[in-house]
C-alpha positions as semicolon CSV with decimal commas, in nm:
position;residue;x (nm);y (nm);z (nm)
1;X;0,766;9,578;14,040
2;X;1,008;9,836;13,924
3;X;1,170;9,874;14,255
4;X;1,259;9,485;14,252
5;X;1,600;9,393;14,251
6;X;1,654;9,178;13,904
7;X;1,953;8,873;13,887
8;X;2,067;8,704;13,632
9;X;2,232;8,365;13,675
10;X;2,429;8,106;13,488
11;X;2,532;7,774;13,537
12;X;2,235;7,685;13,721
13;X;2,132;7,279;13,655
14;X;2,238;7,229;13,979
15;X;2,465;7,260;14,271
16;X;2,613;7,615;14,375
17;X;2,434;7,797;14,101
18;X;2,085;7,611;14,180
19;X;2,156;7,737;14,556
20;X;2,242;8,112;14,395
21;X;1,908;8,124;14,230
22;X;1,747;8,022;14,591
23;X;1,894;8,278;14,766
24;X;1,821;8,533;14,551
25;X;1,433;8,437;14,496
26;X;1,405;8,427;14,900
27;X;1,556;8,779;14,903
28;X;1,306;8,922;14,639
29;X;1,478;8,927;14,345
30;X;1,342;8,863;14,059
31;X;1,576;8,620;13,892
32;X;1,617;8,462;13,541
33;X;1,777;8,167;13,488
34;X;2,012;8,133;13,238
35;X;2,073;7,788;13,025
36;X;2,204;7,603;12,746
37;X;1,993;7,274;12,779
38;X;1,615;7,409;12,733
39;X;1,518;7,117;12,859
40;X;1,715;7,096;13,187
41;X;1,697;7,478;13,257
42;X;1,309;7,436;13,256
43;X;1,345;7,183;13,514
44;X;1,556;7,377;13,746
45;X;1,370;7,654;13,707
46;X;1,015;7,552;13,777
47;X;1,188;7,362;14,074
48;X;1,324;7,697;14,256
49;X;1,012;7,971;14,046
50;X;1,253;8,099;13,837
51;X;1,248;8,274;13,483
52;X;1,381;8,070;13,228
53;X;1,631;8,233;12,955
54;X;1,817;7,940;12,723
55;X;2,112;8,148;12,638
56;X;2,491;8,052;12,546
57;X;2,699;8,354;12,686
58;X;3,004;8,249;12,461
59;X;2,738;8,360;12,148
60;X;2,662;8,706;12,069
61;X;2,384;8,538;11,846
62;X;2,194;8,400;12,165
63;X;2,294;8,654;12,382
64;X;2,134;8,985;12,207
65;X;1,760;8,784;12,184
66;X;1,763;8,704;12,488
67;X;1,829;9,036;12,687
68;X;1,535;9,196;12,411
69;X;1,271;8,911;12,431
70;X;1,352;8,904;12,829
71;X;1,471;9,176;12,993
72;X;1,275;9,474;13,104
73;X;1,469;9,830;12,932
């Protein structure tokens, strides 16, 4: 699991990042979705077997729990 290419995506309700997330799951990569809306993320990413990670890149208060709590170091 190591050896597995990781991705980390924003803006990913819908549309071109929803299709980003795709493509990256059906080349192995392990990807996390990243979103604002908890609610909606969780949607998209149980729709495409994602990872979700509610995040707000503008805020260095979201952003620094949710590389720890999600990101393997």
């Amino acid at each position: 699991m190591q050896d597995t290419p990781v991705a980390l995506v924003t803006r990913v309700n819908k549309g071109i990042g929803l299709e980003t997330v795709r493509r990256f799951i059906g080349a192995g990569h392990r990807v996390y979705l990243a979103s604002r809306d908890i609610k909606r993320g969780r949607a998209a990413a149980e729709t495409v077997g994602a990872r979700l990670i509610q995040l707000v890149v503008t805020s260095d208060d979201s952003v620094r729990p949710a590389a720890g709590a999600h990101v393997d170091r």
